[in-house]
N, C-alpha and C positions, 0 to 999 in steps of 0.2 A: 560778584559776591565779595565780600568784605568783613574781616572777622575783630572782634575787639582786641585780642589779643592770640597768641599762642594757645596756652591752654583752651580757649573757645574753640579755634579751629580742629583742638585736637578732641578735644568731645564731639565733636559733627563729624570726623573724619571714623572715630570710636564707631560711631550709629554704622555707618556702610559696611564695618568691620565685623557686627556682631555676628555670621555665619560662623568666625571663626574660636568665638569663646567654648571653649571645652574640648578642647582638640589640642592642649596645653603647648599653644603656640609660642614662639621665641622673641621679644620685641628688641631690636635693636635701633636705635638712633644713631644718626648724623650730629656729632657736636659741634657747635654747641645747639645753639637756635630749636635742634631736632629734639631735642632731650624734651621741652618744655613741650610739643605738640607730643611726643612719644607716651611723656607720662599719663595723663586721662586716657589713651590707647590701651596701653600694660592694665592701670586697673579696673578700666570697663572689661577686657577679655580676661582677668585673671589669669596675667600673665608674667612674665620676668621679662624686668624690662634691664641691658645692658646697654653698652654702646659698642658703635663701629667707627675705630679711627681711620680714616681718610686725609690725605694729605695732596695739594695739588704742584704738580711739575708746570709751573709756569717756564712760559717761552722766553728766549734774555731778550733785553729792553721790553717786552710787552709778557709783564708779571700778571697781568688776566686773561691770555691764552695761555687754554691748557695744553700742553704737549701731555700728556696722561698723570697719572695719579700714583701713589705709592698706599697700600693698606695694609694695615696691621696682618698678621698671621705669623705662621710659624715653616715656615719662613716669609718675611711681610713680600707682596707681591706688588710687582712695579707693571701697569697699566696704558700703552701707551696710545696716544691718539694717531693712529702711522698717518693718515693723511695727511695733516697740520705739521707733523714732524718732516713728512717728505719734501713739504715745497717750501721750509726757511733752513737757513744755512744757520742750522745748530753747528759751535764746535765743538769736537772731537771732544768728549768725555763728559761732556756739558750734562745731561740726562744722568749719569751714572756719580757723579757727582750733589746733583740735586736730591737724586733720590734717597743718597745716604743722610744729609740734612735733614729731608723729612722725616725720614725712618728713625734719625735720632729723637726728634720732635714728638712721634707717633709714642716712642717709649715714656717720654715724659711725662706725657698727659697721661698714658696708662698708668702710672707709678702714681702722679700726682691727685688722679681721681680715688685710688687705692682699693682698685679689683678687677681678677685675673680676669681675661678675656673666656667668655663662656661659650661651650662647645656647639657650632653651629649644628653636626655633621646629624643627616638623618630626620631634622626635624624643620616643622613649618618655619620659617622666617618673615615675622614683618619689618620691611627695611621703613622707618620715616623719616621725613625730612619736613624742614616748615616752609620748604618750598622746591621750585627746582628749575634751575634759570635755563643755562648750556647744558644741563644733564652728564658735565662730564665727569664729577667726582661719584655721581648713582654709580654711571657704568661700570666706573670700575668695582666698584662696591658687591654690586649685582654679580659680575664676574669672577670673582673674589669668594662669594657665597657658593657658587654654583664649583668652582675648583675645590671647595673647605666642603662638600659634597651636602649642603642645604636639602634635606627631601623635596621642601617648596617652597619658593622663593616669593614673597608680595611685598609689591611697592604701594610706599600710601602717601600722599604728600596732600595739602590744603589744593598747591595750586600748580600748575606746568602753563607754559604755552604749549598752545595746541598741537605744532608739528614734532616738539621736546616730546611729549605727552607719546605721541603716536611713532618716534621713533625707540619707546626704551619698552616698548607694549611688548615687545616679540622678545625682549628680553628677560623678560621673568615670567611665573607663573599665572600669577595676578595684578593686574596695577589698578589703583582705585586714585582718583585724583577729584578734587570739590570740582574744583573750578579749570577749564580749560580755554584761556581768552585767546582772541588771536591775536589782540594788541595786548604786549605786555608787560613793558618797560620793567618793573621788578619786584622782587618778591617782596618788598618793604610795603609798597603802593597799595596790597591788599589787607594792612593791617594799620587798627589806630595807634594801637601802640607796639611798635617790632622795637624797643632796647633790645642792644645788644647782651647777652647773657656771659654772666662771670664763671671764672673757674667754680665760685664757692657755689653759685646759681646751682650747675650743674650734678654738685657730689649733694647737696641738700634735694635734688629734685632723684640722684637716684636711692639716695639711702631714705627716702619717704615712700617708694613704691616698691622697694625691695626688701623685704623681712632678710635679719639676717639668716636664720635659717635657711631660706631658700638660695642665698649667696652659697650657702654650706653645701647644701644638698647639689648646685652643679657644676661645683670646683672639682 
């Protein structure tokens, strides 16, 4: 399966979704990439679409292992992967240090986008993403939801590999994914066009699916 762009995938991802339109579900994205499949999701379910900052704790010298994640909240909550952390020789403070960088970084982008982070607690959650490689920034996101006390948590992504796919299943409520290849090499490979999306990208894609009144209404 192969999508022309974002938004396509996220109109097909939308269709699997509609059980959930009228049940005034919560759409949250993964920025950036996420935003653009998240939006046709928000307004096929007439829903409020916000985002979820995630930030990853790469491991030193090998900056794309994740040693866990840091998310926004109140207080942002630091994610860790213990396995991957138990068998390299982190130094002493190394994690706790990182995580205050992202946590700065996490605030930026919330200030920068310019809207408060909207209350997950009690209600459906759709997490999306426009793909999901290692699945390790979902985890913690999903984890993160589930602590921020989410009534129901769904993952909805275009694509996972298939073992990604079946290990984040038992962590959420719902997980809906297009495509689950077993060969997978990356989440760019199933789109013609994956640009990379800009800060402006993202604040024009959410102030287009978000009336400011409804900004109002769950501040």
């Amino acid at each position: 399966m192969r999508w022309r762009d974002r938004a396509a995938a996220g109109r097909d991802l939308a269709a699997r979704l509609a059980h959930l339109r009228g049940g005034d579900p919560l759409v949250l994205a993964l920025p950036r990439g996420g935003v653009a499949v998240a939006a046709p999701v928000a307004e096929a379910l007439g829903a409020r679409l916000d985002i979820l900052l995630v930030r990853k704790i790469g491991a030193p010298h090998q900056p794309e292992l994740a040693l866990g994640a840091v998310v926004e909240g109140d207080p942002p909550q630091t994610v860790l992967n213990e396995d991957i952390v138990a068998t390299l020789d982190v130094p002493t403070g190394f994690v706790t240090r990182r995580a205050a960088q992202e946590i700065a970084e996490l605030d930026r982008r919330r200030e920068l986008w310019g809207r408060p982070p909207v209350a997950a607690r009690g209600r459906t959650v759709v997490l999306v993403d426009d793909g999901i490689a290692t699945g390790a920034t979902v985890r913690a996101a999903l984890l993160a939801l589930e602590r921020g006390g989410a009534g129901r948590r769904v993952l909805a992504a275009p694509v996972a590999p298939a073992e990604v796919a079946a290990a984040l299943r038992p962590l959420c409520d719902e997980a809906v994914f297009l495509a689950e290849p077993a060969e997978f090499g990356s989440v760019g490979a199933f789109y013609d066009d994956f640009r990379q999306l800009t800060d402006a990208d993202v604040t024009a894609l959410l102030d287009a699916v978000t009336p400011a009144s409804a900004a109002r209404r769950d501040r």
